[in-house]
N, C-alpha and C positions, 0 to 999 in steps of 0.2 A: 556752624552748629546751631541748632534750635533747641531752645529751653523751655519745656513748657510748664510754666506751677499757674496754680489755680490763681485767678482774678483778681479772689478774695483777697489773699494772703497781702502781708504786711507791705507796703510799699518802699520801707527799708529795704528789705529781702531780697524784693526783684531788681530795685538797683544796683544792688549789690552782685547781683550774677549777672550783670550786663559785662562787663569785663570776661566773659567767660564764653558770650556765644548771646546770639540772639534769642531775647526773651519774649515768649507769644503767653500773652495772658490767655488761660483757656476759661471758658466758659460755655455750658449748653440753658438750652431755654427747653422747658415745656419734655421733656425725657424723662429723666428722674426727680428724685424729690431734691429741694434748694440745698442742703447740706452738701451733697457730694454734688453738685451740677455743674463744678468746679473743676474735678478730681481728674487728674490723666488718667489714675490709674484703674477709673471704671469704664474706658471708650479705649485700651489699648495697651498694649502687650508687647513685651521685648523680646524676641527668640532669636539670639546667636545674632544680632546687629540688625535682624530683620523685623521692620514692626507687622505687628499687626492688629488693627483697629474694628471695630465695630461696623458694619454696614452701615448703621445710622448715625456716624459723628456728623458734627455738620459738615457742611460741602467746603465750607470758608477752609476748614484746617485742610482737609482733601486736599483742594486745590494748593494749599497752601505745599505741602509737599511734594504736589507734583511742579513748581515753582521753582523748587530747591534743589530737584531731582531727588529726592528723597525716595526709594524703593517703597512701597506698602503693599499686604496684600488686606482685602476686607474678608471678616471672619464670617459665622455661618448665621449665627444669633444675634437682632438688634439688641442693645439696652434695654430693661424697660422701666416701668416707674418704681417699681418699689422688688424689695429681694424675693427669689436669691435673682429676678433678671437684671438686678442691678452687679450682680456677682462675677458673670460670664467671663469677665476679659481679667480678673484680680486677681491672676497668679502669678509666682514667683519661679521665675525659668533664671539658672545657671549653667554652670557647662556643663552638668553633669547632670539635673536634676528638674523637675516641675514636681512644684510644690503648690497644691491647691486642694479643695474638696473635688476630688476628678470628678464627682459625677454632674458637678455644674462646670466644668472648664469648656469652653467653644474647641468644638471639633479641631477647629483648625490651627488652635497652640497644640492638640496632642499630635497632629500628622506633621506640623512644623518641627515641633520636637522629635523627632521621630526614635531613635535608641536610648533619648535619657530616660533613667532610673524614676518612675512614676512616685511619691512622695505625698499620699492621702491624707486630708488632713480634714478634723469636721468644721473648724473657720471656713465659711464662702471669702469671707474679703481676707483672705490671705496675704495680699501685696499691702492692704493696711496696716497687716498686723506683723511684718513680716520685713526686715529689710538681709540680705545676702552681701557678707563684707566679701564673701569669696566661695567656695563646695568647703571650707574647710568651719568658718565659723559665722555667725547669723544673731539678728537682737529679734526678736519678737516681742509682743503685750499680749501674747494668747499661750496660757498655761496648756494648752491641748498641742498648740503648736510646736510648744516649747520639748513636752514630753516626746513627741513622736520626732524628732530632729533628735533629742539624746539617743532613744533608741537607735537611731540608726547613727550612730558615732559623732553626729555634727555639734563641733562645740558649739552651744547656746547660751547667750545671756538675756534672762526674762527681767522685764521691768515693769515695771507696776506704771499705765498710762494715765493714771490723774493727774491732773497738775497739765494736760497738754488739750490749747483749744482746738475746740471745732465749735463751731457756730450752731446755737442753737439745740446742743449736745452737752449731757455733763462732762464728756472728755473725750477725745479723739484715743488715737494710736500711735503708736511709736512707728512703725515703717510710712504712715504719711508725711512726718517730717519730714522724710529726706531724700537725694539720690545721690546714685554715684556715677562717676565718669572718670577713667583712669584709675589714679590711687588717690581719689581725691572723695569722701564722704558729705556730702552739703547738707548744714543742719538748716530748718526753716524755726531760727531761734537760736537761744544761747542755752548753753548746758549749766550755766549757772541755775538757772534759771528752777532748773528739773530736780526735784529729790534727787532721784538716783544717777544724775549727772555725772560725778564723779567715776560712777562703777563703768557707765557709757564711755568716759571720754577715754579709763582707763584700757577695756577691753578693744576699741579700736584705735588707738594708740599700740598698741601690743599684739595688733594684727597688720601692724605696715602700713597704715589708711592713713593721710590727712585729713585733719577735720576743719573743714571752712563752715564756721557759722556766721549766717547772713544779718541781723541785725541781733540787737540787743534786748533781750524779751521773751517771753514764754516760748516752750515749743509750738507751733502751729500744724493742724493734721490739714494740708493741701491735698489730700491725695498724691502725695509723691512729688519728688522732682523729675521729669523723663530728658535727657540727655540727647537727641535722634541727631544723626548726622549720614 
């Protein structure tokens, strides 16, 4: 398995998920702006086991998964420097559901997705703001997000993202901390750490999730952890 969290991210953390699958520091140059140039979650996209990535990732990772035999297909819209083209590939696909602002999603998550339940939301960076314990329950840091998942029945717990770095930013997002793989949730950080920790550790706790937090230390917003195998 390949684990890819951003570069940046704590050097704790990524040792800490070497035990779990091979960890690929990701990083892009000269795409987007330095914050996110790190982020999996703006060069690629999970639909039903199937990635799908950006025309313009670098060739390194490409190649990298064609190495692995890793399936991908590339999407319709490069990256670009600044939003919403930095948005394209930052939705939140379950079994049941794509959840994104649809009208910046890349053509090619909505034909990938093809019969789930479309889930509009005005957040472009929805996978940042956004992580999916399961179709039944979900943590968001976007009050719009938050609102439009109640409406449609999905239990939601909204947290308030201060207190979580991103470089160069007064605060990241709560869906960039983390991923998941099985029943297993990976914090990039400790939940002590977070104000609303507690309400976090509870409600996935109480959805059947393990929670492996990778070092000892504030949350960190990586752009996600992506799990590909």
């Amino acid at each position: 398995m390949l684990i890819f969290i951003d570069k940046k991210a704590p050097e704790q953390a990524k040792a800490s998920l070497k035990k779990y699958g091979d960890v690929v520091e990701f990083l892009t140059e000269n795409t987007c702006y330095e914050a996110i140039s790190g982020h999996p979650d703006i060069f690629m996209t999970q639909v039903d086991g199937r990635l799908i990535v950006a025309p313009n990732l670098p060739e390194f990772f490409q190649n990298l998964f064609t190495t692995n035999k890793i399936e991908f297909t590339k999407g319709d819209k490069p990256v670009g420097s600044k939003y919403p083209e930095t948005s394209f590939y930052n939705a939140v696909v379950t079994k049941n559901f794509i959840i994104h602002q649809t009208s910046q999603t890349d053509d090619s998550i909505l034909r990938q997705g093809g019969q789930k339940i479309k889930i509009a939301v005005k957040q472009g960076y929805t996978r940042c703001n956004l992580i999916a314990l399961n179709d039944e329950k979900m943590i968001t840091s976007d009050q719009g997000i938050y609102q439009q998942l109640t409406k449609m029945g999905i239990e939601t717990l909204f947290v308030d993202s201060r207190g979580i770095a991103l470089p160069t930013f007064d605060h990241g997002f709560f869906g960039g901390t983390c991923g998941i793989s099985g029943n297993k949730l990976f914090i990039n950080g400790n939940l002590r750490y977070f104000a609303e920790g507690k309400a976090v550790r509870s409600f996935i706790e109480n959805s059947g999730i393990e929670i492996i937090e990778l070092y000892k230390g504030p949350l960190f917003d990586g752009g996600g952890i992506f799990f590909i195998d």
